[in-house]
Residue, then its C-alpha position, 0 to 999 in steps of 0.5 A: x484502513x490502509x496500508x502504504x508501501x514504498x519500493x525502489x524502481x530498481x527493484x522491480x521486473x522490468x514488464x512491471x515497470x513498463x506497465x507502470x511507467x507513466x500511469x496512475x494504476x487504481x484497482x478498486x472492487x467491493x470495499x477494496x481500492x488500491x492505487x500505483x505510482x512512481x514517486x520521487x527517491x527520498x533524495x527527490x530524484x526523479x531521473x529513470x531507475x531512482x525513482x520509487x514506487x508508491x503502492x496504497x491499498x484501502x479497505x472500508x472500514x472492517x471491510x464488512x467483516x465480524x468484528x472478531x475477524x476484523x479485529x484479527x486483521x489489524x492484529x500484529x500478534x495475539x496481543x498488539x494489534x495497531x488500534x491499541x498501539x495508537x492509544x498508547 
């Protein structure tokens, strides 16, 4: 399971974005991994401060939870959760 996130450069504190600059961030743990990059604005602008952000972080699959917990996990509210949204 994944999650990807997009945010404009602008937005973040300036200590975060130094940190970043220039580097592919991963962080990976047991059944966790997540990855930061600057990527280019929707326009493909790549000039300081209109870049983006891109955050990805990815969990093994049911990340060693029950089933019932992971079940809870992917579920937007008690009666969509995403995998029943992809069947439809």
């Amino acid at each position: 399971m994944a999650w990807r996130g997009l945010e404009p450069e602008s937005a973040l504190p300036g200590d975060l974005l130094e940190l970043l600059t220039g580097r592919f961030t991963f962080f990976g743990s047991d059944g966790l991994q997540m990855l930061c990059y600057l990527v280019p604005s929707p326009d493909g602008e790549l000039t300081e401060g209109s870049r983006r952000v891109n955050t990805r972080r990815r969990h093994s699959a049911a990340g060693g939870l029950p089933p019932v917990e992971f079940e809870r996990t992917i579920t937007e509210t008690p009666s969509r959760s995403h995998q029943k949204d992809r069947a439809a």
